[in-house]
N, C-alpha and C positions, 0 to 999 in steps of 0.2 A: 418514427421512433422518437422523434423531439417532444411532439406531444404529450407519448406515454410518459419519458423522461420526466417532463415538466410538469406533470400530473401527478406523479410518485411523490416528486421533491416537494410539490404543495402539501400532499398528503405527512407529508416528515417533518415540514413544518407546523402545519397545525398539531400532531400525536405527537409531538417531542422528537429529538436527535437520539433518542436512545429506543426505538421502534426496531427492533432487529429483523424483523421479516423486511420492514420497507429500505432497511438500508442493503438487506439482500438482494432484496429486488433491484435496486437502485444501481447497487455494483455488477449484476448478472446483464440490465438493459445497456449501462456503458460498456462494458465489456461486448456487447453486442454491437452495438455501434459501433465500435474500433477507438472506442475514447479510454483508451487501458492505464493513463494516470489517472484518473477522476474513479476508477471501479480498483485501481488500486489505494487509493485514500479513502474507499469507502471497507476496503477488503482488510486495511491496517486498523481502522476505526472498531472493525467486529473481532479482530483478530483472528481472524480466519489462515487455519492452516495450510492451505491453498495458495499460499501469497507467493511464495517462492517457486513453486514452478507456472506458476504464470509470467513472474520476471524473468524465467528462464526463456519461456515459449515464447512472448513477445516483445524480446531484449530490452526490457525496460531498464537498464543497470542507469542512465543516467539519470531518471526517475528518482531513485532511491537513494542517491547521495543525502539527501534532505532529512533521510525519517531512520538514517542508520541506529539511533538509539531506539526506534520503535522495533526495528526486525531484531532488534539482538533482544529486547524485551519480547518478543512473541516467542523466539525461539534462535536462542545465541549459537548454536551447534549447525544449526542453518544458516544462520547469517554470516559466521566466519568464511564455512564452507566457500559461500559465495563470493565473500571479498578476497579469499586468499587464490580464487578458481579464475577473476577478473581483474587483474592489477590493473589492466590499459583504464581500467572507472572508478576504483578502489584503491588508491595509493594508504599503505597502510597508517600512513605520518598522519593525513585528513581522518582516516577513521581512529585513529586513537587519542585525536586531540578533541573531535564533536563526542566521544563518551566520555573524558574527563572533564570538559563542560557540563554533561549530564549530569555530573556527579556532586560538582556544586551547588 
């Protein structure tokens, strides 16, 4: 699996960062390998609607502290959902101070 890995990412970097079949791909072989932040920071990059029940299926909540202004930008209705369903990773005070950052 590291091979193909490392063969996709050559390939992403020679076609450009914006190849969405190979960042597909890319996120489908991490997620395969059990590397689920690396295939969710390729999964945030496509904006792929998928994002949120895979942070469900493979508890990635502390994952996602980091990219809170990306999931509310993919889809805000989901991503409250989720911080208001996980206080013990999502204290509301941290998530409302990293979006008024964003907004600067």
């Amino acid at each position: 699996m590291p091979a193909v890995i490392n063969t996709v990412i050559e390939h992403v970097i020679v076609s450009g960062p914006d190849n969405v079949t190979l960042l597909e791909a890319l996120a489908q072989l991490y997620s395969h390998d059990g590397k689920y932040d690396r295939a969710l920071s390729m999964y945030l990059k496509l904006k792929h609607s998928d994002i949120f029940p895979m942070i469900h299926k493979h508890n990635l909540y502390s994952s996602v502290l980091d990219v809170v202004v990306d999931l509310m930008q993919l889809d805000s209705t989901q991503a409250v959902a989720l911080f208001l369903d996980k206080p013990e990773y999502f204290q509301i005070e941290t998530v409302v101070k990293k979006l008024e950052v964003s907004k600067r």
